[in-house]
N, C-alpha and C positions, 0 to 999 in steps of 0.2 A: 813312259809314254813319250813318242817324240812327234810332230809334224811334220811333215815332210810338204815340197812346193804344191804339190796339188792338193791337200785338205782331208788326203785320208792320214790317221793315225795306226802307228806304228807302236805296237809294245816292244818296252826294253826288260819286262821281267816282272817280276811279283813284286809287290809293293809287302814288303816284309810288316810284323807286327802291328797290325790293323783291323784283327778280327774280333777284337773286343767293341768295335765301333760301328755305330749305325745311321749315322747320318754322315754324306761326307759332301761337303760345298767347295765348287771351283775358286780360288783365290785370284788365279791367273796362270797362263799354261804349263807351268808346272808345279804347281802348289797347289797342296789341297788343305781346306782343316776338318778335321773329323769329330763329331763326339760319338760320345754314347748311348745318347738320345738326345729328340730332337729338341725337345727347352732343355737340354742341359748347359750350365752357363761354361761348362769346364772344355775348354777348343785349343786338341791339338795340331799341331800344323808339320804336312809331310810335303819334302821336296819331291820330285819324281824323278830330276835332272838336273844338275849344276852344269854352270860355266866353266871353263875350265882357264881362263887364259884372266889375266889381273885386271886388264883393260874391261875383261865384260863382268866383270865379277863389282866392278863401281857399280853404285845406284845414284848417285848424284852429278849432275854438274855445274858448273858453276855461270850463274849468270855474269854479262860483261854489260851489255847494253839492251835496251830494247826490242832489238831484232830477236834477240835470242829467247823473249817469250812468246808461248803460244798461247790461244784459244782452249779451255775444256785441259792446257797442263794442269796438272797438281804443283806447287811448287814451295816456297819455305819465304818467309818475307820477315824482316826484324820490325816491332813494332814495341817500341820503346828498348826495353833492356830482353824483351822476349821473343822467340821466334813463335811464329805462326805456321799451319799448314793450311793451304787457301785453294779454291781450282779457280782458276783466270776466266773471266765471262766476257770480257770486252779488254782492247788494249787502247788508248788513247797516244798512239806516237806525237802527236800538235803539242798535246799538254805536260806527255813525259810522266802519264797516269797510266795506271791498269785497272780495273773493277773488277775485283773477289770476291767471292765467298766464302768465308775464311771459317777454319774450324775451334772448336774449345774441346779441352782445356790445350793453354801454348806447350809446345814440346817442351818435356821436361830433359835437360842436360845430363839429370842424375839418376830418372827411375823409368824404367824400361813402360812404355804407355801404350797399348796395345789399340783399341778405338779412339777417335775423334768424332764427336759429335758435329755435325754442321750447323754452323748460322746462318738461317735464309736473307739477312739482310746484305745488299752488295754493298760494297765499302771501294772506296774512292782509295787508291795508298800510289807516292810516290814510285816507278817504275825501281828507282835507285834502290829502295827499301827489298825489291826482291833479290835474295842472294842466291837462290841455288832451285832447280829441279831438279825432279824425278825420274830417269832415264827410262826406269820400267815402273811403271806406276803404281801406287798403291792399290792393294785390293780394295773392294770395296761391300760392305755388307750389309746386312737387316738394315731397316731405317734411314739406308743411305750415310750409313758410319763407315770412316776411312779406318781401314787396318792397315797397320807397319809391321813388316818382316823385322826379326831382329836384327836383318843385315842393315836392314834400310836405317832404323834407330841406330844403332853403332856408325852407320857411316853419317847420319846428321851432327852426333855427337864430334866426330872426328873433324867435321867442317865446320861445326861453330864455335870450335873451342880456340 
């Protein structure tokens, strides 16, 4: 499935091996996940289209200063010896703050972590403490849980290590 400038969609083919599945939720415009049924907790995840070039196939980049966070980003912030995933609700350039809502449990470096629960309280955290966004941002599901693509998990690992 591709988009094209004016909003109608274009099929690029059959979405192979998928007929066993009955529920399928948008991720982001090219990714879906599917189950089986609809409470089933077991979610597959089908691309429709990749990137083809190295430059767009990154999901993160690196924050430098202030300017470089946005409003309603997703983005990764060190918070003690752990990183966080947090969406930006306010930026404070005077004080060199940001106000997050930051998610649980902290990325783990070691074991592939598929949702993030969110914490409704905003959190005050030095601007400096934010290391990295999300270029193409995390999907987001039920409950308002953040999901990570395995790419997006492999390229956090690769930037925090």
């Amino acid at each position: 499935m591709d988009t094209n400038l004016c909003g109608k969609i274009s099929f690029l083919g059959r979405i192979k091996d998928i007929r066993q599945f009955h529920q399928f939720d948008p991720k982001d415009p090219f990714t879906i996940f599917c189950r089986k049924t609809s409470n089933s907790l077991i979610v597959e995840e089908f691309t429709l289209r990749t990137n083809t070039t190295d430059e767009q196939n990154e999901s993160l980049r690196k924050i430098k200063t202030i300017q470089d966070i946005s409003i309603n980003e997703i983005v990764i912030f060190k918070h003690g010896d752990k990183q966080h995933l947090a969406k930006v609700i306010d930026i404070r350039e005077s004080e060199k703050e940001v106000i997050v809502q930051w998610y649980e449990p902290p990325v783990s470096l070691s074991s592939y972590i598929r949702c993030f629960n969110k914490v409704q309280n905003n959190t005050n955290i030095p601007s400096k403490n934010i290391i990295a966004s999300f270029i193409h941002p995390p999907g987001f599901g039920r409950r308002n849980q953040l999901s990570l693509s395995k790419k997006q998990f492999i390229d956090i690992q690769k930037f925090c290590m």
